[in-house]
Every structure is written in C-alpha cells, then in structure tokens.
N, C-alpha and C positions, 0 to 999 in steps of 0.2 A: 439475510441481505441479498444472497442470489435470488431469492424468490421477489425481493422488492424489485431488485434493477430492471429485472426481465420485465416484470410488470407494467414500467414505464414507457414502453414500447416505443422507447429513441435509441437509438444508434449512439451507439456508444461508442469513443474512439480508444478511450482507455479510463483505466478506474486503478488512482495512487491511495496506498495503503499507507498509515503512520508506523513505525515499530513499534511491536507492543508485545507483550504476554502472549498471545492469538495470533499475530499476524503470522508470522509461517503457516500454521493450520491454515488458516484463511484465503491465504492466497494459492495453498496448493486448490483446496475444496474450492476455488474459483476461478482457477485454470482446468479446474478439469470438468466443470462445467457449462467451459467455452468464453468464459471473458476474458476482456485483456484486460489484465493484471498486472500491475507494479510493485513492487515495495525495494523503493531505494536503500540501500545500504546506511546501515547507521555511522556515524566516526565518532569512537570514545576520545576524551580529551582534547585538549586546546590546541587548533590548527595555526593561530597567530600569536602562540605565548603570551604573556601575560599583559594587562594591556593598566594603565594607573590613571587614576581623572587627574 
C-alpha cells in the first residue's frame, strides 16, 4: 500500500485507516514511512442504549 500511494504522485493530505486485524502494524509501517496516517479509535458497545422500532 505505501508503495501504491507513493506511486500516485498526488499530495496527500491524509490517509484514514478502518480497525482491523492490521491496522496498528499498518499504520505504524506508514508513519514511518512518512504519510500522514489516521486510525480513529474504535468504541465497543452502544453509545445511545438501546433504541426499539
């Protein structure tokens, strides 16, 4: 993937990552290769309880 982004030879102003399996590894091996990198914080369980149709 660093190898693609570079490739595309645009200006990148940031690159958001999903959580996943990888993404820690991913995003370290992508900040240390100079992009700017995100990966937001995941939240386990219901932020507005439970909700009934």
């Amino acid at each position: 993937m660093i190898a693609w982004f570079a490739s595309l030879g645009l200006p990148l102003a940031r690159i958001g990552l999903e959580a996943g399996p990888l993404s820690q590894w991913l995003f370290a091996a992508m900040q240390q290769a100079g992009q700017a990198v995100e990966l937001p914080e995941t939240r386990q369980g219901d932020s507005g309880g439970s909700r009934s149709a």
